[in-house]
C-alpha positions as CSV (number, residue, x, y, z in Angstrom):
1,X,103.1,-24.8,-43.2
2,X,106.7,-24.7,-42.8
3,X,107.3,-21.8,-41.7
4,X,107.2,-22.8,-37.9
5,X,110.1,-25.0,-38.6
6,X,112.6,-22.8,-37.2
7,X,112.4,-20.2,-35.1
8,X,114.3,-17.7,-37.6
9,X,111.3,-18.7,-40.2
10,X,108.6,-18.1,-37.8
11,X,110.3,-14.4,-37.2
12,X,111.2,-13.7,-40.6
13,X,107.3,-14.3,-41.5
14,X,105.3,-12.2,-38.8
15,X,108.3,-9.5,-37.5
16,X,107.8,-6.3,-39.0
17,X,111.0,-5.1,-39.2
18,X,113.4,-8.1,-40.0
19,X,116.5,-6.6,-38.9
20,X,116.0,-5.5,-35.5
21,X,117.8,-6.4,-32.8
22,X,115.9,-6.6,-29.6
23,X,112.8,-5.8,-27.9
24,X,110.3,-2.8,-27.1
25,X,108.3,-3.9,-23.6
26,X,105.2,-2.0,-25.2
27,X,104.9,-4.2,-28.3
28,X,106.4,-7.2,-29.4
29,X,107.5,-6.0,-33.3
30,X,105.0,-8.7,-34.9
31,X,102.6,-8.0,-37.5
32,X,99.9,-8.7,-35.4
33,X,96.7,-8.6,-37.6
34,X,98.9,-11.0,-40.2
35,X,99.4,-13.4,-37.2
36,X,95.8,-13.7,-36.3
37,X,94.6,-14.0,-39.7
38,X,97.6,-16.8,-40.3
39,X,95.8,-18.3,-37.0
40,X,92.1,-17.9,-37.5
41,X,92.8,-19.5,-41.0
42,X,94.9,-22.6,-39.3
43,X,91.9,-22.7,-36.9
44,X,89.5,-23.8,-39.4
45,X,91.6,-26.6,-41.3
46,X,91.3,-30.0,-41.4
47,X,93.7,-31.9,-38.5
48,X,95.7,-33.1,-41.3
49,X,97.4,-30.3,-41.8
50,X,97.8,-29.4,-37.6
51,X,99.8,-32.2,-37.6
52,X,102.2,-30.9,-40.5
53,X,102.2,-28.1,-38.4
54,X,102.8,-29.9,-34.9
55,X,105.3,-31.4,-37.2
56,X,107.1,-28.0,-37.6
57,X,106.7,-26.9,-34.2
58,X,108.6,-30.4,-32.9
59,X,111.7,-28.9,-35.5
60,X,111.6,-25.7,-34.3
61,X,111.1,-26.0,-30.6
62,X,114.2,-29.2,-30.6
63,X,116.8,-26.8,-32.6
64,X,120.2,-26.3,-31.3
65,X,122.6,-23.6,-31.8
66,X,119.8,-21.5,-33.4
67,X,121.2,-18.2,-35.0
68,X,119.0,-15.1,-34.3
69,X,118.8,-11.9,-33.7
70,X,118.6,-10.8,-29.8
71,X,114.9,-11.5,-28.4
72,X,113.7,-13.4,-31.3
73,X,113.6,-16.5,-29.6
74,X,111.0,-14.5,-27.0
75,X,108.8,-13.5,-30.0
76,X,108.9,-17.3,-31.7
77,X,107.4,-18.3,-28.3
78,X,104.9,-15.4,-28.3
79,X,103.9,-16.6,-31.9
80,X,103.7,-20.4,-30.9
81,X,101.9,-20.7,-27.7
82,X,99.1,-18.6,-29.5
83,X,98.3,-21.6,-32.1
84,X,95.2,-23.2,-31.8
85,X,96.6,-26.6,-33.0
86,X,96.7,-26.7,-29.3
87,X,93.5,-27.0,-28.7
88,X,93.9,-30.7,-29.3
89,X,94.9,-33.1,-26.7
90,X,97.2,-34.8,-29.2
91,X,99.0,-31.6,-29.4
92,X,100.1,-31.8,-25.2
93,X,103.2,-33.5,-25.8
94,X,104.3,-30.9,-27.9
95,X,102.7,-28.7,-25.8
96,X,104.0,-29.0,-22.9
97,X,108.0,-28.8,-24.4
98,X,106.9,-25.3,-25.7
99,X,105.4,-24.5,-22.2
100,X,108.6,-25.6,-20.5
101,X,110.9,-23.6,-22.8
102,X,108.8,-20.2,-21.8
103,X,109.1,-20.9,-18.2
104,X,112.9,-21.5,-18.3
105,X,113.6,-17.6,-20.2
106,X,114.9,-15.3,-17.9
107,X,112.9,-13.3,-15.9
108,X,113.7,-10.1,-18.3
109,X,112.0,-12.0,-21.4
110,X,109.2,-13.2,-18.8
111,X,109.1,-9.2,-17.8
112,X,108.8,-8.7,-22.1
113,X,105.7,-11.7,-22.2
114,X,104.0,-10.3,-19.5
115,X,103.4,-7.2,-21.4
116,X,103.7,-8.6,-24.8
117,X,100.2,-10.3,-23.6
118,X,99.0,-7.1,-22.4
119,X,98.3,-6.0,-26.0
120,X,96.8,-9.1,-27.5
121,X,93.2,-9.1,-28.4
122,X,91.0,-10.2,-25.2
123,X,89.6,-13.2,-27.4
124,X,93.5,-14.0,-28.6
125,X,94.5,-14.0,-24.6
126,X,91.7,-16.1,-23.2
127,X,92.1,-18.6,-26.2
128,X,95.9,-18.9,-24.6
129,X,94.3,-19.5,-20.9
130,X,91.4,-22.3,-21.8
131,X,94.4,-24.1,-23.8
132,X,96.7,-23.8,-20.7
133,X,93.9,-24.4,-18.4
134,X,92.8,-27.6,-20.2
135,X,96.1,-28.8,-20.8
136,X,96.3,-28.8,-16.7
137,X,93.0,-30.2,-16.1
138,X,93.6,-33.7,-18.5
139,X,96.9,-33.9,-16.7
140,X,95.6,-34.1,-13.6
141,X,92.9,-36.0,-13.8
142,X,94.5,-38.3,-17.3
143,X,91.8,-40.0,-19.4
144,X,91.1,-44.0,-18.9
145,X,92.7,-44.9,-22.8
146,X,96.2,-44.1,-21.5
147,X,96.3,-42.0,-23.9
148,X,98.8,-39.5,-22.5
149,X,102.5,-40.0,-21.0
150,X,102.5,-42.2,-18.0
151,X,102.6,-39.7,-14.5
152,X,106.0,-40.4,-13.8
153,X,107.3,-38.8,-17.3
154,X,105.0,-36.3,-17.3
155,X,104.6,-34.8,-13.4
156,X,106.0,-31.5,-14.4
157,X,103.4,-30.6,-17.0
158,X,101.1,-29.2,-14.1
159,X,104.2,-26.9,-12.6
160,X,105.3,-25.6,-16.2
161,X,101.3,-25.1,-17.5
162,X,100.8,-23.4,-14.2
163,X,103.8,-21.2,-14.1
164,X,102.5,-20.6,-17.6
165,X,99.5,-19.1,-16.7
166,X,101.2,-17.2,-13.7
167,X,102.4,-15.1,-16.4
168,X,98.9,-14.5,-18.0
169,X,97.7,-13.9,-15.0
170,X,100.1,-10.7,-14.2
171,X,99.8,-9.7,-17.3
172,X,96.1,-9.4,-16.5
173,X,96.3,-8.2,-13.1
174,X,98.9,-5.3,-14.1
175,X,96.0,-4.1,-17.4
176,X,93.6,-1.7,-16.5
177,X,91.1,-2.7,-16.9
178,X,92.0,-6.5,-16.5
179,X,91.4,-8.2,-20.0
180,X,89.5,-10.9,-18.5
181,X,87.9,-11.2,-15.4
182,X,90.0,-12.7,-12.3
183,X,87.1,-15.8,-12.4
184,X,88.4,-16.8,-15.7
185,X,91.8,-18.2,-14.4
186,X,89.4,-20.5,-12.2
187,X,90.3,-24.4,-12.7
188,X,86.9,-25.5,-11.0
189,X,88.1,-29.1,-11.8
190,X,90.8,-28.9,-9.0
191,X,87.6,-28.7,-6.6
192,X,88.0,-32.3,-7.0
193,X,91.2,-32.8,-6.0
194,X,92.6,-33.7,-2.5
195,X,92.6,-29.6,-1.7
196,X,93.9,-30.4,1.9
197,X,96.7,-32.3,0.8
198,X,98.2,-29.5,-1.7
199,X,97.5,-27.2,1.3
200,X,99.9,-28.8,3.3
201,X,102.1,-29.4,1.1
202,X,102.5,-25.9,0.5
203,X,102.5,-24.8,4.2
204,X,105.4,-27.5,4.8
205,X,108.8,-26.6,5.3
206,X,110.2,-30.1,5.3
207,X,109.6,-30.1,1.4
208,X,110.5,-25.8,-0.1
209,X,111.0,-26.9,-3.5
210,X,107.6,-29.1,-4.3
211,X,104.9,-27.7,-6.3
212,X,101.6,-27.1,-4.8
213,X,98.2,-25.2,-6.8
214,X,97.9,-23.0,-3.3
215,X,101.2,-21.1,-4.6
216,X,99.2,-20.0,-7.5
217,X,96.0,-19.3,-5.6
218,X,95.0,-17.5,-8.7
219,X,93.6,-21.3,-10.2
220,X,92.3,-22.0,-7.5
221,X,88.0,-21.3,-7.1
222,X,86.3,-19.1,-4.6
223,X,84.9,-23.2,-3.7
224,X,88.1,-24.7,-3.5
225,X,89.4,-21.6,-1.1
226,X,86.1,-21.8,0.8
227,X,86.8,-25.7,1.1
228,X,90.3,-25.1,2.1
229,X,89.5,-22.0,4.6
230,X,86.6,-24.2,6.1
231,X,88.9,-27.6,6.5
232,X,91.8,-25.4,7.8
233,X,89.3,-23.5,10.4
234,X,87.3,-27.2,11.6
235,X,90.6,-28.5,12.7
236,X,92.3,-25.4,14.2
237,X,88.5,-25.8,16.1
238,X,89.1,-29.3,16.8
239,X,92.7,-28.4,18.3
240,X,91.1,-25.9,20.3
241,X,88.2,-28.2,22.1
242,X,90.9,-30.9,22.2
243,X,93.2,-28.8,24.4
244,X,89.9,-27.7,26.8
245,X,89.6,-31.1,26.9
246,X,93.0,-32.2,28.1
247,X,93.3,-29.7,30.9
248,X,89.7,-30.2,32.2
249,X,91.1,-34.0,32.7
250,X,94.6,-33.0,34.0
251,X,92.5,-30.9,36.4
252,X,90.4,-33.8,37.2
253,X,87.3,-32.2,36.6
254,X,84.3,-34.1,34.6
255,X,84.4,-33.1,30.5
256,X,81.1,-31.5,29.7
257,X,80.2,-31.2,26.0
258,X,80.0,-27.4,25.9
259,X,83.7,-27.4,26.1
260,X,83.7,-28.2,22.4
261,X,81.7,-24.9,21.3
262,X,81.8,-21.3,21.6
263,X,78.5,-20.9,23.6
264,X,77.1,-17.4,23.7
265,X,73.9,-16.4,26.3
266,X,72.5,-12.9,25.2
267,X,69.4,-11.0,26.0
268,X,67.8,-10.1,23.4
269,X,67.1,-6.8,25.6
270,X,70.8,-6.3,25.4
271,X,72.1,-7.5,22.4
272,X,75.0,-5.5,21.9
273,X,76.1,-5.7,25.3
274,X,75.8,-9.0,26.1
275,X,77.6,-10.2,22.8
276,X,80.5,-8.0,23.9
277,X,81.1,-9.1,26.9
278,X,80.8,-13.4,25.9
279,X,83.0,-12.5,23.2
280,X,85.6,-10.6,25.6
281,X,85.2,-13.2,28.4
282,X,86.0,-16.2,25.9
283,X,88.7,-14.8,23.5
284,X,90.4,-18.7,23.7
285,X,87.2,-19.9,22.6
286,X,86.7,-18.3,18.7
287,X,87.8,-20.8,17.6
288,X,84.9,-23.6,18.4
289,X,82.1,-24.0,16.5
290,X,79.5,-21.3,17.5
291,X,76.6,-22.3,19.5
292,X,73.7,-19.3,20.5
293,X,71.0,-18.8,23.0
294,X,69.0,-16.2,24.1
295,X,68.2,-16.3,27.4
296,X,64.7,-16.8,28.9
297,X,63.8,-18.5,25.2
298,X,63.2,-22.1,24.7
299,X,65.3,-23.2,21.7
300,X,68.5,-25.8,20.8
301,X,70.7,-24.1,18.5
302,X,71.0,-26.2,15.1
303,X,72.1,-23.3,13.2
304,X,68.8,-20.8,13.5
305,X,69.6,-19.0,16.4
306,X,73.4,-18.3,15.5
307,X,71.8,-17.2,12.2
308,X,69.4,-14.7,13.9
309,X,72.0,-13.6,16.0
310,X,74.0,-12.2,13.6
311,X,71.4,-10.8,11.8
312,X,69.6,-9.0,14.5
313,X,73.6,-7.8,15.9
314,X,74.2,-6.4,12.6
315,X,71.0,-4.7,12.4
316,X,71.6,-3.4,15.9
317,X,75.2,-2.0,15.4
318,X,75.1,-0.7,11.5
319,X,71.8,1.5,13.2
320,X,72.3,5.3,12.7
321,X,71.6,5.5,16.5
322,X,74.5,3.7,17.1
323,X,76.7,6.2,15.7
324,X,79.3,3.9,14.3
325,X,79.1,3.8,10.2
326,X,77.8,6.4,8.3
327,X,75.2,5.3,5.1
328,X,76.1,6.6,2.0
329,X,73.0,6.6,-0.2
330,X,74.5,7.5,-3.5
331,X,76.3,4.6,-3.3
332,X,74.1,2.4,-1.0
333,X,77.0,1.4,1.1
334,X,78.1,2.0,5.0
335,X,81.5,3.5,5.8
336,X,83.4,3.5,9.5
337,X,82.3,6.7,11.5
338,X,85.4,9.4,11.6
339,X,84.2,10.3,15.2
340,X,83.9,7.3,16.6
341,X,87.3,6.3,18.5
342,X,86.1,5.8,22.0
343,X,83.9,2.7,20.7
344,X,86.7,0.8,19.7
345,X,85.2,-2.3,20.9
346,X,82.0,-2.8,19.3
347,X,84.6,-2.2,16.4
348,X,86.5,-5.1,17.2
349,X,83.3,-7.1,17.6
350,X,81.9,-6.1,13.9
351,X,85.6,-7.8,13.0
352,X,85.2,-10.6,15.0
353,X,81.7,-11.3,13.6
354,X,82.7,-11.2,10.4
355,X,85.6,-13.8,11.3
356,X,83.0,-16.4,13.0
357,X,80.6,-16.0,10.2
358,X,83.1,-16.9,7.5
359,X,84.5,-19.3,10.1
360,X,81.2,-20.7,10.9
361,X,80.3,-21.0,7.3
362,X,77.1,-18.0,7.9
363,X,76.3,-15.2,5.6
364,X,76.4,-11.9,6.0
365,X,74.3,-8.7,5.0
366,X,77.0,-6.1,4.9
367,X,77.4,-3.7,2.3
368,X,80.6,-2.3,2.9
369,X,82.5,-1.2,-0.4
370,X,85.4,-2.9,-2.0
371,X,88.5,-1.0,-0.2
372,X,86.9,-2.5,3.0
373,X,88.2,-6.2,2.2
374,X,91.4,-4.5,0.6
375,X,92.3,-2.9,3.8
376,X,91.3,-6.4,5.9
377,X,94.0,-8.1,4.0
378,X,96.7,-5.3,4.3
379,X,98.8,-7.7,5.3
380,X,96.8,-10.8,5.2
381,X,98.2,-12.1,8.3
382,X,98.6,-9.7,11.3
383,X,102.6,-9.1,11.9
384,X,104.1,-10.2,15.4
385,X,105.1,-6.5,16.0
386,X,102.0,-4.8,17.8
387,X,103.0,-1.5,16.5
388,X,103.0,-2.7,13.0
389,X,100.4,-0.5,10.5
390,X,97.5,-2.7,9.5
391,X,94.5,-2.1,7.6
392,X,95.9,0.5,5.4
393,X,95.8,0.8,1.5
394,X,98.7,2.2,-0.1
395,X,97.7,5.5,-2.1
396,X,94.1,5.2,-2.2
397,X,92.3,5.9,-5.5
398,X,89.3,8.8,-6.6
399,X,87.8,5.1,-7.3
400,X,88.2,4.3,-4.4
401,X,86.4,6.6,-2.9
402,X,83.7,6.9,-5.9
403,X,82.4,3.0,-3.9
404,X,81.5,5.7,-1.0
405,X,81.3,9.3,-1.8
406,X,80.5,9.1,-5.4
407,X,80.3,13.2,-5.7
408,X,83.0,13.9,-3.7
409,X,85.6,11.8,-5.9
410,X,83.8,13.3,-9.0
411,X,85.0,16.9,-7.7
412,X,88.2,15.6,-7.0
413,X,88.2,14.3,-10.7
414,X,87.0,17.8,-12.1
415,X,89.5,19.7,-9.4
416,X,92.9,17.6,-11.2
417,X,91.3,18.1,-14.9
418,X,90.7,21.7,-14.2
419,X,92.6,24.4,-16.7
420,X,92.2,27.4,-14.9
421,X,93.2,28.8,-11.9
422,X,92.4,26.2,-8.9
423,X,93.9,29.0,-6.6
424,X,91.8,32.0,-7.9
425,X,88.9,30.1,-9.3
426,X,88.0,27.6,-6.5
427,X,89.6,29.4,-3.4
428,X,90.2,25.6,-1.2
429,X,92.4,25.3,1.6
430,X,94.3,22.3,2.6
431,X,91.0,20.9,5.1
432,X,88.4,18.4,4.4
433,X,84.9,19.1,5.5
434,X,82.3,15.5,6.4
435,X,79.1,15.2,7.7
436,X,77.8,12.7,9.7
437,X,74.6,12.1,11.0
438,X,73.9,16.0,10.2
439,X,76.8,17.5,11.7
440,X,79.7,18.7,9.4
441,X,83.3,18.8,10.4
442,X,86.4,20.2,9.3
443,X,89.8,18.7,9.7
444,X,93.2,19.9,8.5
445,X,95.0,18.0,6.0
446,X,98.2,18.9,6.7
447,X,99.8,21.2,9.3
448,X,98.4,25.0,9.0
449,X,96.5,23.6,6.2
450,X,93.9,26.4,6.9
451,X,96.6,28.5,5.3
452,X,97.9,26.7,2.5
453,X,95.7,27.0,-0.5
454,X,95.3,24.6,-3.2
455,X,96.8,25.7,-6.2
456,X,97.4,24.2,-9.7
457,X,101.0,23.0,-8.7
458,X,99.8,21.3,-5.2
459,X,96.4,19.6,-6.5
460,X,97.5,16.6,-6.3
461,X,99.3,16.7,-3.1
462,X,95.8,17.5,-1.4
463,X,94.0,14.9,-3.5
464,X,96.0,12.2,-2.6
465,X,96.2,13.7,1.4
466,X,92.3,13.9,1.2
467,X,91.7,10.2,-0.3
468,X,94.3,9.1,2.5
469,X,92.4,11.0,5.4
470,X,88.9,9.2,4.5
471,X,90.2,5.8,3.2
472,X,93.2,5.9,5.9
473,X,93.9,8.0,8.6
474,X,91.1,9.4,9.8
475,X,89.4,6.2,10.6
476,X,92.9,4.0,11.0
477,X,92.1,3.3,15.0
478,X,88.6,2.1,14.6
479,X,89.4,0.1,11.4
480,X,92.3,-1.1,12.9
481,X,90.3,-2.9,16.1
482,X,87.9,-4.3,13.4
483,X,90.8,-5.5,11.6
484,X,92.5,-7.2,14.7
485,X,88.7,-8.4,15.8
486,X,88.7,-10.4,12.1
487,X,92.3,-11.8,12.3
488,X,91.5,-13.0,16.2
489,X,89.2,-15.3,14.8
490,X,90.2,-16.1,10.8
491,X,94.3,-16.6,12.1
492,X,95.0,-18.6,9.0
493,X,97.3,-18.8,6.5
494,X,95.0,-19.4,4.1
495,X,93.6,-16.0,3.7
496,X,96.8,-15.4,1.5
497,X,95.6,-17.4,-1.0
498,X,92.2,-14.8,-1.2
499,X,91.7,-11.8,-3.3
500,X,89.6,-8.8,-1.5
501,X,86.6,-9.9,-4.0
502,X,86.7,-13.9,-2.8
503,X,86.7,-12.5,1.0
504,X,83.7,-10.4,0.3
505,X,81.9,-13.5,-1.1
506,X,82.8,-15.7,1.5
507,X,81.4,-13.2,4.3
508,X,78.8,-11.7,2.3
509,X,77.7,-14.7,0.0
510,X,76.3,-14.1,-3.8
511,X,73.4,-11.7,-4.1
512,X,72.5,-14.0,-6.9
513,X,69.2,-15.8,-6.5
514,X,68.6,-18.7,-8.7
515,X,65.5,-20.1,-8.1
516,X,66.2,-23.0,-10.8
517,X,69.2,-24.3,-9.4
518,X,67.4,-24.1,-5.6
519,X,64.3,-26.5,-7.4
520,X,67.2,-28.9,-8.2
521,X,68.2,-30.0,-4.9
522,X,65.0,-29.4,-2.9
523,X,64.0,-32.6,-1.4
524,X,59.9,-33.1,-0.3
525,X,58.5,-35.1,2.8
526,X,55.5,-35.8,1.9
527,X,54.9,-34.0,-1.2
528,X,56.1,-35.4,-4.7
529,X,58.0,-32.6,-7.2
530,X,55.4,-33.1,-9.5
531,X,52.6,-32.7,-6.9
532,X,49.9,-29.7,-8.1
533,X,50.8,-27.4,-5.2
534,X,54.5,-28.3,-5.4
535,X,54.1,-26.5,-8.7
536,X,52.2,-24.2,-7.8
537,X,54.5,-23.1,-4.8
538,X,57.7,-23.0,-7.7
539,X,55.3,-21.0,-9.8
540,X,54.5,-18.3,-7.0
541,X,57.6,-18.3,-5.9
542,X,59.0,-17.5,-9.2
543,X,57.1,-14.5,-9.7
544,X,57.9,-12.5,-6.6
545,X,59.5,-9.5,-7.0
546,X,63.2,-9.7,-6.5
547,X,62.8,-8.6,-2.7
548,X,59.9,-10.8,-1.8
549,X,62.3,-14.1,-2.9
550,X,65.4,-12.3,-0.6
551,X,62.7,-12.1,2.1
552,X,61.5,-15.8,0.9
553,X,65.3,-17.4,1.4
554,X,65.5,-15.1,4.9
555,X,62.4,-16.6,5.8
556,X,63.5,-19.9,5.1
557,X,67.1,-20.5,5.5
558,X,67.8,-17.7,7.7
559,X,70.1,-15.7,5.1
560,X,69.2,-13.5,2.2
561,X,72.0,-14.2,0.4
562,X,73.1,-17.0,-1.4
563,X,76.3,-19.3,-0.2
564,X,79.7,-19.9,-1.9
565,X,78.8,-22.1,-5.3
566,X,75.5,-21.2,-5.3
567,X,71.9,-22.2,-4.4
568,X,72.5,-25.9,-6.1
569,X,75.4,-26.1,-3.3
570,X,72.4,-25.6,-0.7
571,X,69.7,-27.9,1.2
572,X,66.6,-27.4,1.4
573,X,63.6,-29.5,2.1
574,X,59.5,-28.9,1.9
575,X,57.8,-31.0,4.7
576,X,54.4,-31.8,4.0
577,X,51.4,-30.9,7.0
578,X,47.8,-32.1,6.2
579,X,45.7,-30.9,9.5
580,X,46.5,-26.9,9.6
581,X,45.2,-25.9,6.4
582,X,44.3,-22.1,7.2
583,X,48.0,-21.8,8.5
584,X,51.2,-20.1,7.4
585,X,53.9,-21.8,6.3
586,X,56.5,-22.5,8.8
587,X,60.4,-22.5,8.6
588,X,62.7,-24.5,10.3
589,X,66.0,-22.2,9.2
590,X,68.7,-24.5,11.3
591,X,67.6,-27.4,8.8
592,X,67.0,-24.7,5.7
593,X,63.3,-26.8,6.1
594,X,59.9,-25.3,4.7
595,X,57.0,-26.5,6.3
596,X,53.9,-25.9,4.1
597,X,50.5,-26.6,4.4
598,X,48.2,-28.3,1.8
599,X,46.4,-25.5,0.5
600,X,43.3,-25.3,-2.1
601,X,44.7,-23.7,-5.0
602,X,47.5,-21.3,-5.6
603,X,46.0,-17.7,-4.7
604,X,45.5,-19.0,-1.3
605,X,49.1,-20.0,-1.2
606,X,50.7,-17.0,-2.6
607,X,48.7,-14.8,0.2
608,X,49.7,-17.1,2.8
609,X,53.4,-17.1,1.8
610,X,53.6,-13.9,1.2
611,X,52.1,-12.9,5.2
612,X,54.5,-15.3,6.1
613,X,57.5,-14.5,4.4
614,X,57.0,-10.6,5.0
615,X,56.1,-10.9,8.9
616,X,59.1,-13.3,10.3
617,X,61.7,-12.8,12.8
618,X,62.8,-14.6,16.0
619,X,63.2,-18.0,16.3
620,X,59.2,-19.3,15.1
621,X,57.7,-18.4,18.7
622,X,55.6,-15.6,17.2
């Protein structure tokens, strides 16, 4: 096992042709299948002889004045951090020196890794990141036997494993596919940490230089952001009630409580309206927690009625009637209405719903596609310049578009792969024809584009002006009010730290149901887990169909969809009645609390659940 003594050795054993002098960016010159094998065999041998190794490593990685040819010393680092000898934590000491001496290349021979772990195996490249990862993670939070370096030696492990997987991870990000999926770089063990702490530390300009995780956001979990988002947002809201309360006092007027929430009276008769109007009357107020009543209705707000505000809102303004998103049924998703400018308002309110929901902690049922939370965080935070583009994607995609119009972008497929005439054959103009609600349309692409036909040499001019008028242009003042209406509320620099799939989840939740993990942390007044109709209520409930159990969690905790962590990060409680034994079931959604009555056996249960579940809205006053 000597030959990882040297770096020379380690190159003259797995480079394929000795001689050469340096580096292709498409492959790293290794005889790749020899290196795994050398590996996979290594793998499986007794830790005797990964200490001989770790042995030879220590020689190679410590040698000065090392004579090679140029890039070598790249590929001997390629080789080494692939070894599974550290998978041991009595390899991190070692470790870590070999992590520190791939951080400190250049950036040209960190551009060569970052492809160079492009083309390893998938199984080869997450071996590298739960190595990295776990390397961080005992670091962090050190073992009880001492066993590693004391903290003050060995702080800048967690920088130099980090930085590590920084590389991975845009090695990843730049594959298409991505190797691995963006979930896998997740350290949920930093969930535990003081997440606040690194937050500030990262937002402080006193200290540029110091490390924090939220640089690398890519480590951190969608429950970590969520944590950090939520923290960030409760005391930007306690600033803002704070500052009511000041000037009520320098005004000398008497505090009343509702200064610390934003309190919204609606008519149910007039949702839409009504929302409009509280939310344009208290723009200074987003940023309190959310308080919701409907007026003429008994009711004190502990979560329910916000909850079925937004619900019945969203139900209201996504309407075809209303005229402002189109349903695309091929792909079961809504898209912003082309014709639709004068309602820029109710555009801005959708935004700003989203915002209090995510600020608020509520879930929402949208089903907008992907390119939607792409073009929310283009840029992340809204630039100081009014004039400034926002909400735009830079050279939308035919996938793109296949999340809406999954037809259209498979023409546009066919029209660039097409080897005959596009002119002749296919006789297209530079236009776009839509229909909405029955009507179709027909813009110009380009000026005279009537006139200008699509030819073999100009296809792709009018594919990417077509996928730019849908995704882009012809919606860019309507998307750009809901854009606006999000960032009034979710102002916050931690949105950086989010990828377009982790906003999604935060606004839209998991549609994920795990009963299991719900059982788990259910507590019981009045009823024992192992009670008969306990189990028989876990047994019906289990074999609904999967849209009787969304309608059950509805029903219950006034969402269908399941929070950031999942269902074992929820409460929920079954209260216990003995006098109403021919009623329905009852649901307290502000306290995610089941009220159930003791029925006779389990039929009689299931058809009483199921009336209930499938027959609820408003706030239990039916």
């Amino acid at each position: 096992m000597r030959c990882f003594n040297t770096f020379a050795e380690i190159c003259a054993l797995f480079k394929m042709n000795k001689d050469e002098e340096g580096a292709k960016l498409e492959e790293p010159g290794l005889n790749m299948e020899f290196l795994y094998a050398v590996h996979d065999t290594l793998r499986e041998m007794p830790s005797i002889i990964h200490k001989t190794v770790l042995k030879s490593i220590i020689n190679a990685l410590l040698e000065e004045n090392r004579m090679l040819y140029d890039k070598d010393d790249v590929r001997a680092l390629f080789v080494l951090v692939q070894n599974p000898v550290f998978a041991a934590q009595s390899s991190y000491t070692i470790f870590a020196h070999l992590l520190r001496q791939i951080v400190n290349q250049s950036s040209t021979d960190h551009h060569l890794l970052v492809n160079w772990f492009k083309q390893l195996e998938v199984e080869k490249l997450r071996m590298i990141v739960r190595h990295v990862m776990q390397f961080i993670t005992i670091r962090q939070f050190p073992p009880a036997d001492k066993s590693l370096p004391p903290m003050s030696k060995s702080r800048w492990w967690i920088p130099t494993g980090t930085k590590t997987l920084a590389l991975i991870n845009a090695a990843n990000n730049s594959s298409t596919p991505p190797l691995l999926d963006y979930t896998e770089f997740y350290n949920s063990a930093l969930d535990h940490m003081d997440l606040m702490q690194d937050y500030f530390n990262w937002q402080s300009p006193q200290r540029p230089g110091q490390f924090s995780y939220c640089q690398y956001p890519f480590i951190l979990s969608i429950v970590a952001k969520r944590i950090i988002l939520t923290k960030d947002s409760e005391q930007q809201m306690i600033l803002t009630a704070r500052r009511s309360l000041v000037a009520k006092v320098a005004r000398h007027q008497a505090p009343q409580i509702d200064i610390f929430f934003l309190n919204i009276h609606v008519r149910r008769s007039h949702l839409v309206s009504d929302s409009l109007n509280e939310i344009a009357s208290k723009q200074k107020d987003l940023k309190k927690k959310l308080k919701v009543s409907f007026v003429g209705e008994p009711g004190l707000d502990m979560g329910g009625l916000t909850k079925e505000w937004f619900l019945l809102l969203i139900r209201q303004i996504f309407h075809p009637d209303y005229g402002m998103f189109v349903y695309h049924p091929n792909s079961r998703c809504y898209w912003f209405s082309t014709d639709q400018e004068g309602n820029l308002r109710e555009y801005n309110l959708i935004g700003v719903l989203m915002g209090l929901a995510v600020y608020n902690s509520i879930i929402l049922d949208l089903h907008f596609p992907s390119i939607c939370y792409r073009k929310l965080l283009s840029p992340p935070v809204v630039p100081d310049v009014d004039t400034s583009d926002v909400g735009s994607v830079k050279t939308p995609t035919v996938d793109d578009l296949a999340e809406i119009m999954p037809d259209v972008s498979r023409g546009l497929t066919e029209l660039l792969a097409y080897e005959g005439n596009v002119e002749e054959d296919m006789c297209m103009s530079f236009q776009v024809s839509l229909e909405e609600y029955g009507d179709v349309k027909t813009y110009k692409l380009k000026d005279s584009g009537e006139n200008i036909p699509v030819t073999n040499e100009n296809r792709k001019e009018y594919v990417q002006l077509y996928l730019d008028w849908i995704l882009n242009a012809a919606i860019y003042e309507q998307f750009r009010a809901f854009y606006l209406g999000f960032h009034s509320v979710c102002a916050s620099n931690a949105l950086i730290m989010l990828r377009p799939e982790e906003v999604e989840m935060l606004v839209c939740g998991s549609p994920t149901l795990d009963l299991n993990e719900l059982r788990k942390v259910t507590e019981y007044d009045g009823y024992k887990a192992d009670d008969p109709i306990i189990i028989d209520f876990w047994e019906v409930l289990h074999s609904l169909s999967d849209e009787l159990k969304k309608k059950f969690l509805l029903f219950a905790t006034g969402s269908d969809r399941v929070p950031v962590g999942g269902m074992g990060e929820m409460t929920f409680k079954i209260t216990k009645v003995t006098n109403k034994p021919d009623n329905l079931p009852e649901a307290h959604t502000c306290f995610n609390q089941l009220v159930l009555p003791t029925y006779e056996n389990e039929d009689l249960l299931r058809q009483k659940l199921i009336i209930a579940i499938s027959n609820a809205e408003g706030f239990g006053l039916e």
